[in-house]
DRENDREN-971834 format. One record per residue (C-alpha): residue number from 1; x, y, z. Coordinates in nm, 3 decimals, padded with zeros to 5 digits. Each point is the difference from the previous one (the first is absolute). Layout:
BEGIN
> NUM, X, Y, Z
...
end
This chain:
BEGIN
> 1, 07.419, -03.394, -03.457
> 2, -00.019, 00.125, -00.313
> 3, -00.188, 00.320, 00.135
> 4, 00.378, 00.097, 00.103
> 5, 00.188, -00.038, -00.271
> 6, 00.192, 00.239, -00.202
> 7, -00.195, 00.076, -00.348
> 8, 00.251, -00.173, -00.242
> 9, -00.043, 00.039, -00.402
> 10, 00.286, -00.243, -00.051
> 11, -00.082, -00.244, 00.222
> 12, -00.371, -00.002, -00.107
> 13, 00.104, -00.085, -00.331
> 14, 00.244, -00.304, 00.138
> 15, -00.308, -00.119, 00.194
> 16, -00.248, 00.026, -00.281
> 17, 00.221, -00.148, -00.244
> 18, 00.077, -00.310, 00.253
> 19, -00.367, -00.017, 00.048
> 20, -00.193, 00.130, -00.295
> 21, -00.355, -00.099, 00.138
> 22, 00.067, 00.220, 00.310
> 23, -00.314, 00.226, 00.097
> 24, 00.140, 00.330, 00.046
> 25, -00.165, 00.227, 00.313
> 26, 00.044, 00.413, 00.007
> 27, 00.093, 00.083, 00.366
> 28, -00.240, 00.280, 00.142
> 29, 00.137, 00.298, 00.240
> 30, 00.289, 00.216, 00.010
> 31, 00.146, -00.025, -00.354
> 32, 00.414, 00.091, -00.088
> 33, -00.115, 00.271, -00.170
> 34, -00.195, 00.162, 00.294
> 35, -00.351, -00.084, -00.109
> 36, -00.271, -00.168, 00.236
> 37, -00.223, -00.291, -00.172
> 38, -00.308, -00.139, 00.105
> 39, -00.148, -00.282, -00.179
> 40, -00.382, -00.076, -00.067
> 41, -00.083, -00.360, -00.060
> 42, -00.343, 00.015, -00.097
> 43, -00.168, -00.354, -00.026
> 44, -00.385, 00.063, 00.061
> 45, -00.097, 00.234, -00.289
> 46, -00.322, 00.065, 00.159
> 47, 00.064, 00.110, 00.306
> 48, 00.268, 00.216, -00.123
> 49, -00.226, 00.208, -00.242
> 50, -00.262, 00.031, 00.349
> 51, 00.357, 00.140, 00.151
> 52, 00.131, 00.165, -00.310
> 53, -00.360, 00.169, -00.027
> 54, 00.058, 00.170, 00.390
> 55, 00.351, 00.112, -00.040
> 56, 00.015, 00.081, -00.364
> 57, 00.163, -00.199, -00.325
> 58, 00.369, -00.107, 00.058
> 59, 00.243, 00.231, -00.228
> 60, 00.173, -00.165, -00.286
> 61, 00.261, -00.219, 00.102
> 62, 00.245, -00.254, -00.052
> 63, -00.237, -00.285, 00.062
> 64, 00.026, -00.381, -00.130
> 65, -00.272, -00.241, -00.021
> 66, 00.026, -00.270, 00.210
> 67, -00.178, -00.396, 00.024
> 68, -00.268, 00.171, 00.192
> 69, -00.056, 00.382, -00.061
> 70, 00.286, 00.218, -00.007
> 71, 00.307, 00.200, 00.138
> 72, 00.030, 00.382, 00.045
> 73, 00.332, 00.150, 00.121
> 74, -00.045, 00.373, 00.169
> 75, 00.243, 00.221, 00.150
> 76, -00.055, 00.137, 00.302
> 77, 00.208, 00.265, 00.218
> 78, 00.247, -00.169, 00.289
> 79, -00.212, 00.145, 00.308
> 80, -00.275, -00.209, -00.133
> 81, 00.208, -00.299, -00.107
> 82, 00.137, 00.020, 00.394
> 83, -00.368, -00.035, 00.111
> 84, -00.150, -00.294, -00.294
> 85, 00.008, -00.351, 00.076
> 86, -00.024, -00.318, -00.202
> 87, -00.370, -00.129, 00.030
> 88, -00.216, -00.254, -00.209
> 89, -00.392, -00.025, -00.094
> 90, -00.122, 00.340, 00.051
> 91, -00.246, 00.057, -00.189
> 92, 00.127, -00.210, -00.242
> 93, 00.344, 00.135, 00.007
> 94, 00.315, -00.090, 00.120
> 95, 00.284, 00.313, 00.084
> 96, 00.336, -00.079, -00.052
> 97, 00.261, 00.286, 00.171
> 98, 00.343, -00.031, 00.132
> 99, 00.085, -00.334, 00.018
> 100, -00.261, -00.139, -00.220
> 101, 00.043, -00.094, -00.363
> 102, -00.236, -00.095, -00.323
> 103, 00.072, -00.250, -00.249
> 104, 00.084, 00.171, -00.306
> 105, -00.007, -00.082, -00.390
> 106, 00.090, -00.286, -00.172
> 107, -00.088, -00.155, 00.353
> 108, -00.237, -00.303, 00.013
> 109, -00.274, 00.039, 00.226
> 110, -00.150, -00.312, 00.218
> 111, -00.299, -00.010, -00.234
> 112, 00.228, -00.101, -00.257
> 113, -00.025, 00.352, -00.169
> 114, 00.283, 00.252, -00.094
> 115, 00.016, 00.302, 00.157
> 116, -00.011, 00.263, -00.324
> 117, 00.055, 00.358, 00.016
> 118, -00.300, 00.220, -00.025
> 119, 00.206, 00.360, 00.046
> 120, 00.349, 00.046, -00.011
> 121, -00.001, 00.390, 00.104
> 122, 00.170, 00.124, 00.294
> 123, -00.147, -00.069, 00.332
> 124, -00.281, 00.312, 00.033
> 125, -00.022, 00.177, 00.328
> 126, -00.312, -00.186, 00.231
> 127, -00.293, 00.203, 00.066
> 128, -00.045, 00.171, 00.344
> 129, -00.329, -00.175, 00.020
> 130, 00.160, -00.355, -00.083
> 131, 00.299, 00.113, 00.235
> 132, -00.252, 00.064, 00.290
> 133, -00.182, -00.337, -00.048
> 134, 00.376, -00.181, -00.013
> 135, 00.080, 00.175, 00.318
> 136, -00.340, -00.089, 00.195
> 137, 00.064, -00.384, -00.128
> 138, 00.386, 00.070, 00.143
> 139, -00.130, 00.127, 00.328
> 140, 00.080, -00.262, 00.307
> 141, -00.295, -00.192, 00.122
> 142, -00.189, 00.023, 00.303
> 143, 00.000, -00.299, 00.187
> 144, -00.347, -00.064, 00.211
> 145, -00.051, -00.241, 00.315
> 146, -00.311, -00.087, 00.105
> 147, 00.010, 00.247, 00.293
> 148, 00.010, 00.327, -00.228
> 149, -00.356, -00.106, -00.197
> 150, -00.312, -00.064, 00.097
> 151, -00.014, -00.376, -00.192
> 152, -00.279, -00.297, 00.133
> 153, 00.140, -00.193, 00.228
> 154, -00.030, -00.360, -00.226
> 155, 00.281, 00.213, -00.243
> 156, 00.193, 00.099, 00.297
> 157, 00.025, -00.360, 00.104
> 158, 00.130, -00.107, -00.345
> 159, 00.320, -00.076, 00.004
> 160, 00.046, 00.081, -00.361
> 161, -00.118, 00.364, 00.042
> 162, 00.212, 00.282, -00.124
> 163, -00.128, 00.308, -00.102
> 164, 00.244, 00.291, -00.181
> 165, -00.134, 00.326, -00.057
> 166, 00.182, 00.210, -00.249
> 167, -00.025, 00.360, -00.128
> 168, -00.178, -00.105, -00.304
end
């Protein structure tokens, strides 16, 4: 898919002038030009500030405002990259890393809403704070049976019992 293909300037610009209403997307990861990018898609303002208020404000960044909060675009250095994955509703935000992508301006959102751009300045460095919290999020899940908790029976029974436990 399109998460393999060769970053084309050219052949953007055949595509978007064959289909000017095209939503454009910003792949996340391992950039040409060496840098790592991490994407923030922020849709539950509120409980991002009760998150932004543990690990400190975000840095400056380019950011865009999207149909539902907005977009932040971090770098991050490729031994953390290797360990991020892509996850979604965490604490009202979505991570997009290698492989992922975010919809980028003049992009029209499901609401019906442009995306806009809020920031145009370089991707900022993430926070080791924010970089921690990614990572935990990244970190594989735990998968629990019955047999390794000490559950009532009645939820044992339950066919539609499933428990994870996670590091967070």
């Amino acid at each position: 898919g399109w998460q393999h293909l060769p970053l084309d300037l050219d052949g953007l610009c055949g595509e978007l002038a064959q289909y000017p209403a095209s939503n454009l997307g910003l792949r996340m990861g391992r950039q040409a030009d060496g840098r790592c990018l991490v994407a923030l898609d922020i849709d539950d303002l509120v409980a991002f500030q009760v998150r932004a208020d543990q690990l400190g404000a975000l840095p400056a960044t380019f950011a865009t405002r999207t149909g539902k909060g907005f977009h932040g675009v971090f770098q991050v250095d490729a031994d953390v990259l290797a360990r991020l994955t892509n996850f979604t509703k965490r604490d009202g935000i979505d991570a997009r890393v290698q492989g992922g992508q975010i919809a980028v301006p003049p992009s029209l959102h499901p609401s019906g809403v442009h995306y806009q751009s809020m920031h145009t300045l370089a991707p900022a460095r993430l926070t080791q704070p924010w970089v921690d919290w990614l990572l935990a999020c990244s970190a594989p899940r735990v998968h629990v049976t019955p047999a390794d908790c000490d559950c009532p029976a009645d939820l044992v029974r339950d066919d539609r019992w499933r428990a994870e436990a996670t590091a967070h």
